[in-house]
C-alpha positions in Angstrom: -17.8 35.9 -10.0 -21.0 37.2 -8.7 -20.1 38.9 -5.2 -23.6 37.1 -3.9 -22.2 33.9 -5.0 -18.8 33.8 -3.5 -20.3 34.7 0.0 -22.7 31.9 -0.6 -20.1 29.4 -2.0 -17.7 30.1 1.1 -20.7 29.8 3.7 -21.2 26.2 2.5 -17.9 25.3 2.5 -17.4 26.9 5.8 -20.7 25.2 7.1 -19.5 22.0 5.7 -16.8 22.1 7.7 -13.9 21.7 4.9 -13.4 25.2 5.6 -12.1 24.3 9.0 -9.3 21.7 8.9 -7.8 22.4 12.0 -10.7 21.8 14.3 -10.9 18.1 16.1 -7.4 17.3 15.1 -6.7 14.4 18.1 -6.8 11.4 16.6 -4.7 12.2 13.3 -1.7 10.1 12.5 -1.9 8.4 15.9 -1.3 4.8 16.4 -3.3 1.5 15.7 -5.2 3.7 13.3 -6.8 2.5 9.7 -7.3 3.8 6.7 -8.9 2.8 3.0 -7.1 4.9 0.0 -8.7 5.0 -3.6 -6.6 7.0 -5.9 -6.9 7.1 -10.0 -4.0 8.2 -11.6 -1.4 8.3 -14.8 0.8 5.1 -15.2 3.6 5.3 -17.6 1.8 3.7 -20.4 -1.7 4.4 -19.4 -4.2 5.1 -16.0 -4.6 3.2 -12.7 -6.7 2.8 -10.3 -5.4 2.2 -7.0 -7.2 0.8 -3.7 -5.2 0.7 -0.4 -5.4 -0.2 3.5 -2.8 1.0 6.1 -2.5 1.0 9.6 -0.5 2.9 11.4 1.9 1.3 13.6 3.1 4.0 15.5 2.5 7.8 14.9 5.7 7.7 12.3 5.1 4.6 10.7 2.4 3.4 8.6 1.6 -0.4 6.8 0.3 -0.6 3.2 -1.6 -3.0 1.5 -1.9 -2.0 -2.0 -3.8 -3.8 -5.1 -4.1 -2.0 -8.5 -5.1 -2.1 -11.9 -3.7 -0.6 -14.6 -4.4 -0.5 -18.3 -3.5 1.5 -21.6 -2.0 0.7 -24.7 1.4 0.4 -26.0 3.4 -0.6 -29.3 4.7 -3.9 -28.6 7.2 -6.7 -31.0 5.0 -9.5 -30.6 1.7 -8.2 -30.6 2.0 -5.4 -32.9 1.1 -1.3 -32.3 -1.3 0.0 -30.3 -2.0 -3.3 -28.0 -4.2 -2.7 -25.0 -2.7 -4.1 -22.0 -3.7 -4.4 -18.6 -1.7 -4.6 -15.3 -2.8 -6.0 -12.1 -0.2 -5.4 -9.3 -0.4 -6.5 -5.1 2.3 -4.5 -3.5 3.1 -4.5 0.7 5.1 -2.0 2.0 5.8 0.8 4.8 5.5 4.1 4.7 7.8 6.3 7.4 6.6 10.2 8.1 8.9 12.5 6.9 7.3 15.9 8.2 3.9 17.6 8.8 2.7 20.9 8.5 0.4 22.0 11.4 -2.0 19.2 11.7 -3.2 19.2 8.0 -0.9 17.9 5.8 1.4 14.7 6.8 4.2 13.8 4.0 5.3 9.7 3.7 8.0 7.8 2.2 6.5 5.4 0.8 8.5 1.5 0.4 6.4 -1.7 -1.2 7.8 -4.7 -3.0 5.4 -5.5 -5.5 4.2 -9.0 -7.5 3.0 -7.8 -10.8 0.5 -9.7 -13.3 0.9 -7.8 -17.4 -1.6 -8.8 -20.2 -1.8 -7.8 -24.0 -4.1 -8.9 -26.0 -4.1 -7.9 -29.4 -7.8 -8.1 -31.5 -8.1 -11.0 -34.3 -7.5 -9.7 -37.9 -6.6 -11.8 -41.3 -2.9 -11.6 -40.8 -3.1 -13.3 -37.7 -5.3 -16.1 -39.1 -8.1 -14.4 -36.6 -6.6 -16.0 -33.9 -5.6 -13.4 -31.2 -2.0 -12.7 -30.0 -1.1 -12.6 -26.6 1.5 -11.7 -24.2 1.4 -11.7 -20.5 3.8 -12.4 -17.6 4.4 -11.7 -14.0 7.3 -9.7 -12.3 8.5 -7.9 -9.0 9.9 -5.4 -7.6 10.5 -2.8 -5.2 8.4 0.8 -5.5 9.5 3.9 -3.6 7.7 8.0 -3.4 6.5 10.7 -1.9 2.8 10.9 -0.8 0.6 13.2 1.0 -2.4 13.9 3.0 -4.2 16.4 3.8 -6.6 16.1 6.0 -10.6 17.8 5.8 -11.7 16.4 8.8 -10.2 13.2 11.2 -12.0 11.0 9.4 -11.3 11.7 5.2 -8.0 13.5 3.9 -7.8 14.1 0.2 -4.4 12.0 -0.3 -1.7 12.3 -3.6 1.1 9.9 -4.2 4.1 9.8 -7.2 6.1 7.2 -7.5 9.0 5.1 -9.2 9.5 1.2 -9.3 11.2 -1.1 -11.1 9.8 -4.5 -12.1 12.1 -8.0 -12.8 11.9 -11.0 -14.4 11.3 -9.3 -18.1 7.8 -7.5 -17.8 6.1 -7.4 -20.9 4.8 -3.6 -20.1 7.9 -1.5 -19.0 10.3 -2.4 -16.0 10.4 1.2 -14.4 7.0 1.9 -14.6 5.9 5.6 -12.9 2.5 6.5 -10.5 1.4 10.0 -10.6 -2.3 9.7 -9.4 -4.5 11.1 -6.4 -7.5 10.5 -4.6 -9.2 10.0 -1.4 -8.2 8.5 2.1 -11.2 7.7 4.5 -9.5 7.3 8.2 -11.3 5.2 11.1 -10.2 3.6 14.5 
């Protein structure tokens, strides 16, 4: 990289402030406090999107509110190979601190119980008389993981999460589906 550049690169981020995460670090993880969370990520069978809203109910303990969608496609019995699917998923939970570094990075333990909504549709085609086949169904279950934060300034905190669930009541999808997926978490009192 140009030496010109670089200097010029790390002078906007510095100026931006992201190259500062320490600085104004009072009101992080503190109590009564909200936050939004959009993530994207890799599902077992596909990608989600994932929007969230937690409070913090002491400085070790936060509430989540989750809602996602997922979709993909699988090979499925009944409606044949390469079926797109799609996932919708309202999960409540807590989240307990399990250590921080400094006052950047905070590290959760995430717990949700989930109600789950599964659709697969496959498209109309002569051996199926055009008509379309399709499976769907609704489960629950509980969802545990690790997730992180780290913060750029009090107010947003670039935020990661992987997780494991499992899902009862014979899910069409999978019944241990996996979350992989990161995003953004935008903080405010």
């Amino acid at each position: 990289m140009n030496p010109l550049l670089r200097v010029a690169v790390i002078g906007a981020v510095c100026i931006s402030g992201l190259g500062q995460p320490m600085v104004a670090h009072a009101q992080r993880q503190v109590k009564h406090l909200n936050s939004f969370n959009l993530q994207y990520g890799q599902a077992s069978e596909g990608t989600f999107y994932r929007f969230g809203y937690s409070r913090f109910l002491s400085d070790k303990v936060r509430f989540d509110v989750i809602a996602l969608r997922e979709s993909g496609r699988i090979d499925n019995s009944k409606t044949g190979p390469n079926t797109p699917y799609y996932g919708y998923d309202l999960g409540l939970g807590i989240a307990p601190k399990l250590f921080k570094i400094g006052e950047t990075v905070f590290v959760h333990l995430p717990f949700q119980l989930h109600g789950r909504y599964d659709r697969l549709e496959q498209s109309a085609s002569e051996a199926t008389g055009g008509n379309r086949e399709v499976t769907q169904g609704f489960s629950a279950g509980p969802e545990i993981g690790l997730s992180a934060d780290v913060y750029l300034a009090n107010w947003v905190s670039l935020s990661g999460q992987a997780s494991q669930g499992y899902l009862a009541f014979r899910p069409p999808v999978t019944s241990w589906p996996r979350y992989v997926g990161g995003g953004l978490r935008f903080h405010f009192r």
